[in-house]
MIDOSE-1310 file (N, C-alpha, C; in nm, 2 decimals, decimal comma, always signed):
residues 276
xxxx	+0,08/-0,12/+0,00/+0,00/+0,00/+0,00/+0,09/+0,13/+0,00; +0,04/+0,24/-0,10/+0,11/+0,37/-0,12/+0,12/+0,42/+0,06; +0,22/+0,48/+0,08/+0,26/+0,55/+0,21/+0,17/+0,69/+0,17; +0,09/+0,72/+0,25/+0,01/+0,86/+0,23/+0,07/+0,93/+0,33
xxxx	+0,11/+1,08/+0,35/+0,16/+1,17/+0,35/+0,11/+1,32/+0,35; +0,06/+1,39/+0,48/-0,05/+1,45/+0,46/+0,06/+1,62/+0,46; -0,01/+1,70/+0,37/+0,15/+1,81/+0,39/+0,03/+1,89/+0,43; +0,09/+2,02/+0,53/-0,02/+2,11/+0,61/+0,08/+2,20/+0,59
xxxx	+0,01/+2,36/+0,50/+0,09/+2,48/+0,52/+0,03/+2,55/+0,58; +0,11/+2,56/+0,69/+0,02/+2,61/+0,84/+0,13/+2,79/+0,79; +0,04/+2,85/+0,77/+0,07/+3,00/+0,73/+0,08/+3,14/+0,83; +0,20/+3,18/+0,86/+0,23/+3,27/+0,97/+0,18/+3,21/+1,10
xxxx	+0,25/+3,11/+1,13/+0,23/+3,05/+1,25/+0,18/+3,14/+1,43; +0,31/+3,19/+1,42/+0,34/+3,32/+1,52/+0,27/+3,42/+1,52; +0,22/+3,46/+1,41/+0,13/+3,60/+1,38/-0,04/+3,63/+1,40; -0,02/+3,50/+1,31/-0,17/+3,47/+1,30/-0,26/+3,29/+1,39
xxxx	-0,26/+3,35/+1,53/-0,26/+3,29/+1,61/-0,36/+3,30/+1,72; -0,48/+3,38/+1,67/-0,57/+3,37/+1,80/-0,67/+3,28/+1,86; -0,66/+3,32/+2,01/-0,76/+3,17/+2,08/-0,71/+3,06/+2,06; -0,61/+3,02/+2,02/-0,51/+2,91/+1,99/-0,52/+2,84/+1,89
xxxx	-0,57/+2,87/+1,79/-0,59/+2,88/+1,61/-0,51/+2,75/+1,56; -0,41/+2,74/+1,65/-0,30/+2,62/+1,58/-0,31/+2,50/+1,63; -0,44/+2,49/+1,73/-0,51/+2,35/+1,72/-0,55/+2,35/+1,63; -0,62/+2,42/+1,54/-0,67/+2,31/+1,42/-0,58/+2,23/+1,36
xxxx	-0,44/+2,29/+1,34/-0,32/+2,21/+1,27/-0,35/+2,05/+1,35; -0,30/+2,10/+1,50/-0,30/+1,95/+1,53/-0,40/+1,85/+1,57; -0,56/+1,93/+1,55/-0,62/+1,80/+1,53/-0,65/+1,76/+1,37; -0,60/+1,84/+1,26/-0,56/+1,77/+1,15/-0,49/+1,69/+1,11
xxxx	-0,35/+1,71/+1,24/-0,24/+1,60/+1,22/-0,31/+1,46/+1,35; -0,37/+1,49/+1,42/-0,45/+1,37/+1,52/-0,50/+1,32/+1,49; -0,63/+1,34/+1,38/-0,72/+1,26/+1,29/-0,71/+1,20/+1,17; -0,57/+1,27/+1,09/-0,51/+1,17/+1,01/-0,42/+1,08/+1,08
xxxx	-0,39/+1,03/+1,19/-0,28/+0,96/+1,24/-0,40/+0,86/+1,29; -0,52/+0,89/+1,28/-0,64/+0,75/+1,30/-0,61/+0,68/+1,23; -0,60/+0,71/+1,14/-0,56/+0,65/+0,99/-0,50/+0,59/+0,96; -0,36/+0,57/+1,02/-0,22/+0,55/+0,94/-0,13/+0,67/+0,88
xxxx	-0,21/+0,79/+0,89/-0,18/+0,91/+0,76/-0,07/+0,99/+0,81; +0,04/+1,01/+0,77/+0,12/+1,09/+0,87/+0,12/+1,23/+0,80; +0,17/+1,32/+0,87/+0,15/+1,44/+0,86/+0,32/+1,57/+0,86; +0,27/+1,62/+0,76/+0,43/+1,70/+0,76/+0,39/+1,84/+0,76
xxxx	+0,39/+1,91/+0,85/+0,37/+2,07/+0,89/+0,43/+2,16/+0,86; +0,43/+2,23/+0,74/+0,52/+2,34/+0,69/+0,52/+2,45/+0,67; +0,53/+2,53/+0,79/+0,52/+2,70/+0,85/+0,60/+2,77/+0,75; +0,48/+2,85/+0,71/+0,47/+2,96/+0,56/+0,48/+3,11/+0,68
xxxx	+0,61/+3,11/+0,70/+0,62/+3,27/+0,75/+0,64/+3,38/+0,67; +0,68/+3,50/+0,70/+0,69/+3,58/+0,61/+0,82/+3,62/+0,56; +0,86/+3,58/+0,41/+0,96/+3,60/+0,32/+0,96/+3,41/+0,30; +0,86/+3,34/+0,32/+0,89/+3,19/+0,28/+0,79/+3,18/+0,17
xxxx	+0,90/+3,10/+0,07/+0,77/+3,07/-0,08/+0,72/+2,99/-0,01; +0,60/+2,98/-0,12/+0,51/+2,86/-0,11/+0,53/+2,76/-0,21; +0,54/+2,61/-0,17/+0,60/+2,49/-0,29/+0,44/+2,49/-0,32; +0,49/+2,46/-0,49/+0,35/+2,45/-0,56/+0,33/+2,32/-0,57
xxxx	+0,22/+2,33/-0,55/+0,16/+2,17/-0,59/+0,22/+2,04/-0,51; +0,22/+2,11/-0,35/+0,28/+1,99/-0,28/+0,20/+2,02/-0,14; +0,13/+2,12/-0,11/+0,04/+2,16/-0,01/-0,09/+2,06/-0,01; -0,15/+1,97/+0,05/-0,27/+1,94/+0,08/-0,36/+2,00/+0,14
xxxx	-0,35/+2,04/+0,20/-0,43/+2,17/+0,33/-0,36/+2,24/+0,36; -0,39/+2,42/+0,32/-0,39/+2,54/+0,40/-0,45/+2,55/+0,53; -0,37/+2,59/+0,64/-0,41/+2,71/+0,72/-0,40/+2,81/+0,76; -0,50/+2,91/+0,78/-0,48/+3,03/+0,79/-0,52/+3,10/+0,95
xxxx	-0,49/+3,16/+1,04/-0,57/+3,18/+1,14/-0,60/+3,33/+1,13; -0,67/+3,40/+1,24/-0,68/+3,52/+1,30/-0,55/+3,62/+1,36; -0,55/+3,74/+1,33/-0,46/+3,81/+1,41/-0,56/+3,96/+1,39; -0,45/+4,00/+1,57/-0,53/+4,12/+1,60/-0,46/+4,25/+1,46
xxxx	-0,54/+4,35/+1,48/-0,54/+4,47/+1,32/-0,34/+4,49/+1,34; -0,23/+4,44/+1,44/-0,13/+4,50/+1,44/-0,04/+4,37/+1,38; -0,09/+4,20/+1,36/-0,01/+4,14/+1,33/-0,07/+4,12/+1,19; -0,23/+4,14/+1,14/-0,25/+4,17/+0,99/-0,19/+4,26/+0,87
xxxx	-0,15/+4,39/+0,99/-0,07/+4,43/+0,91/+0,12/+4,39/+0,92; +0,14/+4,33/+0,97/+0,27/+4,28/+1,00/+0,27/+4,16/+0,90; +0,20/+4,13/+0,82/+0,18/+4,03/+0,71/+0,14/+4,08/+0,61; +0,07/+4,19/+0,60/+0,00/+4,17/+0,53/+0,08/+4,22/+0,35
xxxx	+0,15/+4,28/+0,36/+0,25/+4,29/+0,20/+0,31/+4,15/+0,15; +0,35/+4,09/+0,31/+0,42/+3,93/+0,20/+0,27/+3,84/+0,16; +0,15/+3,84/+0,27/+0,06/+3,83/+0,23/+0,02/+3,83/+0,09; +0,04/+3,97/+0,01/-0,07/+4,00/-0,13/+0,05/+3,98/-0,20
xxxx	+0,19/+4,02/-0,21/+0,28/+4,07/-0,28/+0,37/+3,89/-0,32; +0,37/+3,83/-0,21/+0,47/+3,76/-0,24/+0,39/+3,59/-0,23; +0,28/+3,59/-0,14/+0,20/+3,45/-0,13/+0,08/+3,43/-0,21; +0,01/+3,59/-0,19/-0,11/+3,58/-0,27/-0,15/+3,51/-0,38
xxxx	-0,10/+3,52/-0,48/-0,13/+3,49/-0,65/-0,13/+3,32/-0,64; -0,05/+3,28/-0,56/+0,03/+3,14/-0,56/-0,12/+3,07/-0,47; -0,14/+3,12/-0,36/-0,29/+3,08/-0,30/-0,40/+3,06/-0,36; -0,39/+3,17/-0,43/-0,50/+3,20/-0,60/-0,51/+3,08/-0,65
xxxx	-0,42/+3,06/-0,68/-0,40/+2,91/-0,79/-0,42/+2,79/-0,75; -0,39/+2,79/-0,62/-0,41/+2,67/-0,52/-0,54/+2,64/-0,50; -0,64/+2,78/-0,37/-0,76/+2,75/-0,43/-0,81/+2,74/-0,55; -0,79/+2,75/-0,67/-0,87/+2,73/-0,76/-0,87/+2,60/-0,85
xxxx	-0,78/+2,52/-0,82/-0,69/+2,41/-0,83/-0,73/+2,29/-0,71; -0,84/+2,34/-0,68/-0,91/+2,26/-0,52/-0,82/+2,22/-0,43; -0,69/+2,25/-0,41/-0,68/+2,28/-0,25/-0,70/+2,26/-0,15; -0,72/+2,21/-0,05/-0,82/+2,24/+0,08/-0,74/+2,34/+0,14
xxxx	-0,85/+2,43/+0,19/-0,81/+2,56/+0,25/-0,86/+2,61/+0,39; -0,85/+2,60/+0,50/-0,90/+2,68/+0,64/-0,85/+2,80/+0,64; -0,97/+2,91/+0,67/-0,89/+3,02/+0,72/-1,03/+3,06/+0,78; -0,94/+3,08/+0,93/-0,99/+3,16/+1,02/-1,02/+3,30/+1,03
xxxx	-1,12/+3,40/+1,06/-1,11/+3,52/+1,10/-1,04/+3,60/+1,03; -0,92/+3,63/+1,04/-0,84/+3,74/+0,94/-0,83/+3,69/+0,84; -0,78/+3,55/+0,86/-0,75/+3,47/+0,72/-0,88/+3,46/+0,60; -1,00/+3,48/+0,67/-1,12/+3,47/+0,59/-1,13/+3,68/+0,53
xxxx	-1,09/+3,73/+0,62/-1,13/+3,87/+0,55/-1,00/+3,88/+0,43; -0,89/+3,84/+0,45/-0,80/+3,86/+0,36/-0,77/+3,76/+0,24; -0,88/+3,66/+0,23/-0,92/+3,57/+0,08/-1,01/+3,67/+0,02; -1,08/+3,74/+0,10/-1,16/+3,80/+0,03/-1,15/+3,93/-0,10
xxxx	-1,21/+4,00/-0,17/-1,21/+4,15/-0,18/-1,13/+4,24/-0,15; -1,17/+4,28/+0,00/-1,11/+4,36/+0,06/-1,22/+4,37/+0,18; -1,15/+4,43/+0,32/-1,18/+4,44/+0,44/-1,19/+4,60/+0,51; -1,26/+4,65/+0,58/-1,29/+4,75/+0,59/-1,23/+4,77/+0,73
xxxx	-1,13/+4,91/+0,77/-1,11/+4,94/+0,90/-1,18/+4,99/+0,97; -1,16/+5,00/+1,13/-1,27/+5,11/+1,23/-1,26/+5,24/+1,09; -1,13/+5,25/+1,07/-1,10/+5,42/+1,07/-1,20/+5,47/+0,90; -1,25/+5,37/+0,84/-1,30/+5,38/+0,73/-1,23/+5,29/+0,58
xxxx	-1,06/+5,29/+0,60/-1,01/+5,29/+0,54/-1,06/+5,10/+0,41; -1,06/+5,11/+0,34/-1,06/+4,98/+0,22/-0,95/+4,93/+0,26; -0,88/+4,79/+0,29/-0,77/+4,71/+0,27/-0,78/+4,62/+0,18; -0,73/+4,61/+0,07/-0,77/+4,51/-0,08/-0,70/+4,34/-0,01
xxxx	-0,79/+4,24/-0,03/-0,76/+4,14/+0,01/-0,71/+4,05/-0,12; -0,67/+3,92/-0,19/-0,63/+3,83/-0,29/-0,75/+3,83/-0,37; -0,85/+3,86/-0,31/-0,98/+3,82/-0,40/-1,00/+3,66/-0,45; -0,91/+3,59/-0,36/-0,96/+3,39/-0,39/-1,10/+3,41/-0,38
xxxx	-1,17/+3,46/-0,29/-1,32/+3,43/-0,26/-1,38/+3,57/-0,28; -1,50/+3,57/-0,33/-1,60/+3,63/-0,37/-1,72/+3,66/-0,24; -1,62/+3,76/-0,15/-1,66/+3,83/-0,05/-1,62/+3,93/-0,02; -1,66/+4,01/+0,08/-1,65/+4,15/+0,07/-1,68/+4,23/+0,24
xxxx	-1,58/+4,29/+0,32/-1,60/+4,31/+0,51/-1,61/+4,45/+0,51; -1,75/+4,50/+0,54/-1,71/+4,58/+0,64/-1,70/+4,62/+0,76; -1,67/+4,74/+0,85/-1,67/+4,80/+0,99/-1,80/+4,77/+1,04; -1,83/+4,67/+1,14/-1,97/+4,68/+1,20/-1,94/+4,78/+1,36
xxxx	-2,07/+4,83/+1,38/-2,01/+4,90/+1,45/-2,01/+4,85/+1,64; -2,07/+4,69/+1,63/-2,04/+4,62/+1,77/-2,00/+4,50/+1,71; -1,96/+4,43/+1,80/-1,87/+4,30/+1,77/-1,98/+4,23/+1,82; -1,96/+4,11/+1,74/-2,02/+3,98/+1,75/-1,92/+3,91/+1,83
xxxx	-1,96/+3,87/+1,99/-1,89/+3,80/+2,06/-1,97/+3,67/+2,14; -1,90/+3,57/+2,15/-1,95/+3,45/+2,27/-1,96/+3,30/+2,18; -2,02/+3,25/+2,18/-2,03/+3,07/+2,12/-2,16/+3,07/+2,04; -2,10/+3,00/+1,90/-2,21/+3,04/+1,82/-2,26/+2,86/+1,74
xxxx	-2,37/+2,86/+1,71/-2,39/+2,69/+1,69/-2,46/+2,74/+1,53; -2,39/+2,66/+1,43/-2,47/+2,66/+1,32/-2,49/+2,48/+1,24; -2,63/+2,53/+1,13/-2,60/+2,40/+1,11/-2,51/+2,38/+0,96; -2,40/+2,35/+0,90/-2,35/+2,31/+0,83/-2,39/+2,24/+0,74
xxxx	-2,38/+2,25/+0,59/-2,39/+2,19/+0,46/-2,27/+2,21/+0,39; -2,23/+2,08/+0,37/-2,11/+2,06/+0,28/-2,10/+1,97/+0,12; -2,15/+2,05/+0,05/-2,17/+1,91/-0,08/-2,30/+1,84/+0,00; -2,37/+1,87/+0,05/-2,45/+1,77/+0,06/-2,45/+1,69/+0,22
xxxx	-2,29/+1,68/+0,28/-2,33/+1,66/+0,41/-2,37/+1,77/+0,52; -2,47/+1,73/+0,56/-2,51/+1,80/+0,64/-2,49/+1,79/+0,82; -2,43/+1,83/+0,91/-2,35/+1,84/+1,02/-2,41/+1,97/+1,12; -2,36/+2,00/+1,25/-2,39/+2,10/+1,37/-2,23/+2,12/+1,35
xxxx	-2,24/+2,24/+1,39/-2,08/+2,33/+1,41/-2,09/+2,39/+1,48; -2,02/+2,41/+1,58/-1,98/+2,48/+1,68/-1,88/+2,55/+1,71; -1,85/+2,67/+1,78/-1,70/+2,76/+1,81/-1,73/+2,85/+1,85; -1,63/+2,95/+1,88/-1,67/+3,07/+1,94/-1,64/+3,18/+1,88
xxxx	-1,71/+3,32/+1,83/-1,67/+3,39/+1,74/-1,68/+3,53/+1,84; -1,56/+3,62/+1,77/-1,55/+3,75/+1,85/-1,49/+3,81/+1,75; -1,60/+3,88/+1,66/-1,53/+3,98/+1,54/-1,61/+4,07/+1,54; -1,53/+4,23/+1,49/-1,66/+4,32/+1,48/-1,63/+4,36/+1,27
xxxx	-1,62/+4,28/+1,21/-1,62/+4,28/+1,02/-1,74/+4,22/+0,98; -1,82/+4,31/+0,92/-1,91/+4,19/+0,87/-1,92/+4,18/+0,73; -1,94/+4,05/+0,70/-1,88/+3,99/+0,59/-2,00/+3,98/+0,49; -2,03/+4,00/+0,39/-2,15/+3,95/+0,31/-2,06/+3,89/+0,15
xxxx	-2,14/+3,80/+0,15/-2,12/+3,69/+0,05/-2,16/+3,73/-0,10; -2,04/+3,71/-0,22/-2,14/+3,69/-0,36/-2,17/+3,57/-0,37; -2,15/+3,57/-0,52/-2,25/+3,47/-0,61/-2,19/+3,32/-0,64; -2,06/+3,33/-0,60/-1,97/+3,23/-0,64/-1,91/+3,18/-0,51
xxxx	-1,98/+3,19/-0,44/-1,96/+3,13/-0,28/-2,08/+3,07/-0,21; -2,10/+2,95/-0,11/-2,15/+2,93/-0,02/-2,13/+2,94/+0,05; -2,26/+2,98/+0,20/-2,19/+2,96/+0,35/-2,19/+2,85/+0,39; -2,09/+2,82/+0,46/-2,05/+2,72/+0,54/-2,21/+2,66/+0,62
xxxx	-2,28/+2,73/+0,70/-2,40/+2,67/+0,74/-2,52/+2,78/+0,75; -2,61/+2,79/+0,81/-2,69/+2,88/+0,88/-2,71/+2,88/+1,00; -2,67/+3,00/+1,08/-2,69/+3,06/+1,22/-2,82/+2,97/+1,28; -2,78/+2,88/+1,42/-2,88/+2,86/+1,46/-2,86/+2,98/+1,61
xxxx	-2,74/+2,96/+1,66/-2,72/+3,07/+1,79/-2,61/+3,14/+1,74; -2,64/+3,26/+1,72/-2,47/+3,33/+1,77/-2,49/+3,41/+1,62; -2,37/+3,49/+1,59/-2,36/+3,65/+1,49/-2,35/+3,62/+1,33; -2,28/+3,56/+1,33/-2,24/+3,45/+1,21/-2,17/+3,54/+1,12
xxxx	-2,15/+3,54/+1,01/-2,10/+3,69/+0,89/-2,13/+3,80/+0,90; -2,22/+3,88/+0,95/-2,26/+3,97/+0,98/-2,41/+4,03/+1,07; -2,41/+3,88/+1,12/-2,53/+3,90/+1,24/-2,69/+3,99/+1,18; -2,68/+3,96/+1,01/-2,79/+3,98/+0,98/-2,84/+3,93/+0,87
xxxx	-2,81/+3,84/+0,80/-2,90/+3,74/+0,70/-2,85/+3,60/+0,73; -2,81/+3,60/+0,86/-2,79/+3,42/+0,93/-2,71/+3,33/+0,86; -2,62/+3,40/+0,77/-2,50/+3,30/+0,74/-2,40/+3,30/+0,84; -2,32/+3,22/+0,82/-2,22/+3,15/+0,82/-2,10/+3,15/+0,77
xxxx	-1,97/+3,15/+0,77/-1,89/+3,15/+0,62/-1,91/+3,14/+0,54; -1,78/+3,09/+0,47/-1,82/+3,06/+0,32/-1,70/+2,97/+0,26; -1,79/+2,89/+0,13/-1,75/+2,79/+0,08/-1,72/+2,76/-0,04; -1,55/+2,76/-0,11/-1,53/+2,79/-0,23/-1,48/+2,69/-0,29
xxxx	-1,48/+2,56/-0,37/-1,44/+2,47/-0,42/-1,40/+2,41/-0,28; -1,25/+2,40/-0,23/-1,21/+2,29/-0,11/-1,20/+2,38/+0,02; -1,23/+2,51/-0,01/-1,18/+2,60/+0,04/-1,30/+2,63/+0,19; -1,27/+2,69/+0,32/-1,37/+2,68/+0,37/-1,34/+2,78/+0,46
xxxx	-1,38/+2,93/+0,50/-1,36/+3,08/+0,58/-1,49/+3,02/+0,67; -1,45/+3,08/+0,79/-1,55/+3,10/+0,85/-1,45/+3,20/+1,01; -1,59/+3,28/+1,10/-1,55/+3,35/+1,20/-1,51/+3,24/+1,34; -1,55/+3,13/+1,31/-1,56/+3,08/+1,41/-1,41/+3,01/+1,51
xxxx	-1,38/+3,05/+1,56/-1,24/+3,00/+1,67/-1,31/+2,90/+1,78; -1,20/+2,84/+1,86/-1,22/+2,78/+1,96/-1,14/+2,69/+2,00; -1,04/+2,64/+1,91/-1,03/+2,65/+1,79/-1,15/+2,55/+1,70; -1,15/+2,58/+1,63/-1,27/+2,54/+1,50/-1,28/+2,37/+1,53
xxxx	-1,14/+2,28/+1,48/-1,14/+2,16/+1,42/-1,12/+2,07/+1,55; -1,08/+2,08/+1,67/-1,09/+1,98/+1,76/-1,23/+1,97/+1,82; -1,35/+2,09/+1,80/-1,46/+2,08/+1,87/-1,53/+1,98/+1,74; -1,48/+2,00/+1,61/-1,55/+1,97/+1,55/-1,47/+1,86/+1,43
xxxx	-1,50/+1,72/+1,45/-1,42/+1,61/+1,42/-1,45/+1,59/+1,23; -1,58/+1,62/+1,20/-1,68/+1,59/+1,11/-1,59/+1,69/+1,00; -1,58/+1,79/+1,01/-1,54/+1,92/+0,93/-1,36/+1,87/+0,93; -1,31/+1,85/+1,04/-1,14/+1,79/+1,03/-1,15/+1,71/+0,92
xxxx	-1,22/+1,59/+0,93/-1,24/+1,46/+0,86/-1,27/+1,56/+0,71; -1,33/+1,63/+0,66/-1,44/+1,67/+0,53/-1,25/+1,75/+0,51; -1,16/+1,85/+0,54/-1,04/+1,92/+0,50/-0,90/+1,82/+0,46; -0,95/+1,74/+0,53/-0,81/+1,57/+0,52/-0,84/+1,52/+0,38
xxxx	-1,01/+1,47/+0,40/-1,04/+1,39/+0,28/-1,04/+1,45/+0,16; -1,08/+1,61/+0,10/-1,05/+1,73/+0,02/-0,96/+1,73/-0,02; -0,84/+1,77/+0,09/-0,68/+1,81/+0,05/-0,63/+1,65/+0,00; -0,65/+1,55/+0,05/-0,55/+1,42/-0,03/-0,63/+1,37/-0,16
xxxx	-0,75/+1,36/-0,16/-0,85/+1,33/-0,28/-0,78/+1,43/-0,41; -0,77/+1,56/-0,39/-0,72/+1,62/-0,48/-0,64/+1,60/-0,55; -0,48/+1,54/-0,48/-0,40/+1,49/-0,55/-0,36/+1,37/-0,54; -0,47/+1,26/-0,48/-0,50/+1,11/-0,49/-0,62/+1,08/-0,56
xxxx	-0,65/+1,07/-0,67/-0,76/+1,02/-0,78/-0,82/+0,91/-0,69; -0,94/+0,92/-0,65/-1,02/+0,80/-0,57/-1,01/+0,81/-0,46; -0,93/+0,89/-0,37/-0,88/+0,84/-0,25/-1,04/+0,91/-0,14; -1,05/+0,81/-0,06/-1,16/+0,89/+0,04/-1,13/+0,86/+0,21
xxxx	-1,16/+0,87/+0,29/-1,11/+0,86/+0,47/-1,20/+0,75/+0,47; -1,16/+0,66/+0,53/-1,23/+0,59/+0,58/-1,30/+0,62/+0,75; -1,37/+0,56/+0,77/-1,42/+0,59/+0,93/-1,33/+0,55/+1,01; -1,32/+0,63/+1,11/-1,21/+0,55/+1,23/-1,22/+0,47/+1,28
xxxx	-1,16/+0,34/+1,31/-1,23/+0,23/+1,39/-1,19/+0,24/+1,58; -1,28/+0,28/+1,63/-1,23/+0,32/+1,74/-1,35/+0,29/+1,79; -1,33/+0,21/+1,94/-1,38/+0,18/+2,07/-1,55/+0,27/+2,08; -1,62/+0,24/+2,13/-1,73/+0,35/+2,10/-1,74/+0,39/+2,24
xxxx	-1,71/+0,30/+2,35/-1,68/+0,29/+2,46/-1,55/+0,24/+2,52; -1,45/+0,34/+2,53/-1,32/+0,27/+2,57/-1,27/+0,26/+2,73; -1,35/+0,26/+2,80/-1,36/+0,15/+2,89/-1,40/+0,01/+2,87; -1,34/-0,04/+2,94/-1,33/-0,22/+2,94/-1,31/-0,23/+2,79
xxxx	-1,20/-0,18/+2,74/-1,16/-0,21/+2,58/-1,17/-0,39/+2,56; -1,14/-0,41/+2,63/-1,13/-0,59/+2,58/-1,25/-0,69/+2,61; -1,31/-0,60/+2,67/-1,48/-0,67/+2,59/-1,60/-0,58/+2,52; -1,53/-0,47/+2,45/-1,61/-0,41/+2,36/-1,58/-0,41/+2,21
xxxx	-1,64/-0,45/+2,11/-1,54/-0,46/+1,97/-1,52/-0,33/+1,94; -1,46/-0,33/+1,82/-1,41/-0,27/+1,77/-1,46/-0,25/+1,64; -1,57/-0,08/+1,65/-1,69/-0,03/+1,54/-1,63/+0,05/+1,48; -1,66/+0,07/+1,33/-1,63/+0,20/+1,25/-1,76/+0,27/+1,30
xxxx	-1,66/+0,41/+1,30/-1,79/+0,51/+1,34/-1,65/+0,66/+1,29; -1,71/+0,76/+1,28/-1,64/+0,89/+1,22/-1,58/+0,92/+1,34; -1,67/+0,92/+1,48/-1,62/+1,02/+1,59/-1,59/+0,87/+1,67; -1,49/+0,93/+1,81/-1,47/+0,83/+1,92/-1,62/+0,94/+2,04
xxxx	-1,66/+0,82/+2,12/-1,74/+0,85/+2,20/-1,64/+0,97/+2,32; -1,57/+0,98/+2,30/-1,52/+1,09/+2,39/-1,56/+1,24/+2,31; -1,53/+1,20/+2,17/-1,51/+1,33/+2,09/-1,73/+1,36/+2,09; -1,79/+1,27/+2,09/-1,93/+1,28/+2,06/-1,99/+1,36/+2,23
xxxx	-1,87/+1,29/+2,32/-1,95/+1,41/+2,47/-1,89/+1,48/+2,46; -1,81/+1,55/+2,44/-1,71/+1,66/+2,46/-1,84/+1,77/+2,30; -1,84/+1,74/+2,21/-1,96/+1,79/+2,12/-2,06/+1,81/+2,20; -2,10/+1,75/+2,26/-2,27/+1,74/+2,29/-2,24/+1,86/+2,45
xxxx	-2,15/+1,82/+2,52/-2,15/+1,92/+2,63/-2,09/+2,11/+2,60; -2,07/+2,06/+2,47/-2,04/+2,27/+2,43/-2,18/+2,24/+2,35; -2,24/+2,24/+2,31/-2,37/+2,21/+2,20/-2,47/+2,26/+2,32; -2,47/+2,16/+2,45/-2,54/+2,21/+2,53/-2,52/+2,36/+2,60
xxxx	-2,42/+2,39/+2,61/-2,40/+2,53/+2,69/-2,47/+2,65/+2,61; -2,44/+2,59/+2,45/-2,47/+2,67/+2,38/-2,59/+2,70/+2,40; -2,68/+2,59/+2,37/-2,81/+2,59/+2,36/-2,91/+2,63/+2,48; -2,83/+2,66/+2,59/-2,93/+2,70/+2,74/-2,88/+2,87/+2,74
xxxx	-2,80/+2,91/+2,63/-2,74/+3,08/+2,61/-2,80/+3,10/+2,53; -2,94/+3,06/+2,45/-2,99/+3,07/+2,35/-3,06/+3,23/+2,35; -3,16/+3,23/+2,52/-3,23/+3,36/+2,53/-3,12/+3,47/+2,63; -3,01/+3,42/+2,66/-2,98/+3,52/+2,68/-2,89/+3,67/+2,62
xxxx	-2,89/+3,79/+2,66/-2,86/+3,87/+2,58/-2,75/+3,88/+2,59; -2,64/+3,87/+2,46/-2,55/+3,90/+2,49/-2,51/+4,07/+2,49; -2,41/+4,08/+2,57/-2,32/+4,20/+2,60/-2,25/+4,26/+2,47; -2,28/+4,37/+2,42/-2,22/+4,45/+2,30/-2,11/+4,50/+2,32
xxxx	-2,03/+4,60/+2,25/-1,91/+4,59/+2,28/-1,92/+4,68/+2,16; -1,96/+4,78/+2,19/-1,99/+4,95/+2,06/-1,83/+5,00/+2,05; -1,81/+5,04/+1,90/-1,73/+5,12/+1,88/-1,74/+5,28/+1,90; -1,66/+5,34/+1,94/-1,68/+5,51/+1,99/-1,70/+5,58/+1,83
């Protein structure tokens, strides 16, 4: 059997790092290692090319308005075009929060100012004038699978979608793109933005699984994830078999107990957070 080899360009590691953003890396490298899949992590800082056609999965995280701009020229100038090609070339692609306003158009400051983004995605941020903060539950559509997402978002850009994108899901609790037509990210060929931190891919095993199977299918003709064969109950391992199932029952309560918190904050008001 081919040795599979999962390559992850985990992009401005140091910079773009909020709420701890760089768990998603490693439960992308944890859930391919269900597998047999090994994983090779290769931090895209700034002044580092990007190898073409050897990336399986991008990531991109969040940074506050002082490390966006501490990237943001090798960003458009020196990475951009090459990410272009990638997404459009299917890819799989994560980007968090900044990383989602800077696929886009361009992004709008408090101060007024336009900041021109790659334009990979067919979106567009402005200044809102309170932030969308606290834990937000949507329900997810991907090609057809359908899933609950969960994370916590704290952004004040609100994002609206064109024609050549989907969102990621629809707002069941919480702000979503712009806390007013109940989207969610958005979703471009392998590519997948969304506001949501917590980090994103350890709360959510379903969506890890959907960026692994994307980025290696792309440049494995047929290739798909199998289910993980793991314990459904791993106590008394040695008299319980051993089921395929996507999630381990630890990862299904650890889901269900943020799902729940969510869902008893449903009527309460959250706290705004106005710009002057």
């Amino acid at each position: 059997m081919k040795k599979i080899i999962l390559n992850i360009g985990y992009l401005y590691p140091t910079l773009m790092n909020l709420y701890g953003d760089r768990g998603n890396v490693t439960a992308l490298s944890y859930r391919a290692s269900l597998r047999g899949i090994e994983t090779n992590v290769i931090p895209l800082r700034p002044g580092d090319k990007i190898p073409k056609k050897k990336i399986h999965v991008f990531f991109m995280g969040g940074g506050q308005d002082k490390e966006q701009t501490l990237i943001y020229k090798d960003f458009i100038n020196l990475k951009g075009q090459i990410l272009k090609d990638e997404i459009e070339s299917g890819t799989a692609f994560l980007a968090v929060c900044g990383g989602y306003q800077l696929l886009g158009h361009s992004y709008e400051v408090f101060n007024g100012e336009k900041i021109k983004g790659i334009g990979a995605l067919d979106v567009y941020t402005e200044a809102g004038k309170n932030r969308s903060i606290g834990n937000i539950l949507i329900d997810a559509d991907l090609y057809g699978k359908k899933f609950e997402v969960i994370g916590f978002e704290n952004h004040g850009g609100r994002t609206f979608l064109g024609k050549t994108v989907k969102p990621l899901g629809k707002v069941i609790i919480g702000g979503g793109n712009n806390a007013s037509d109940g989207t969610e990210g958005a979703v471009y060929k392998n590519t997948i933005a969304t506001y949501l931190h917590g980090p994103i891919l350890p709360k959510n095993p379903l969506l890890t699984d959907f960026l692994i199977e994307r980025g290696l299918s792309n440049y494995n003709k047929g290739f798909t994830l199998d289910s993980v064969k793991i314990l459904k109950n791993e106590k008394n391992t040695a008299k319980k078999p051993v089921v395929s199932s996507p999630v381990s029952s630890i990862e299904e309560i650890a889901f269900s107990s943020v799902r729940e918190i969510i869902i008893s904050e449903k009527n309460k008001k959250r706290e705004l957070f106005k710009r002057n």
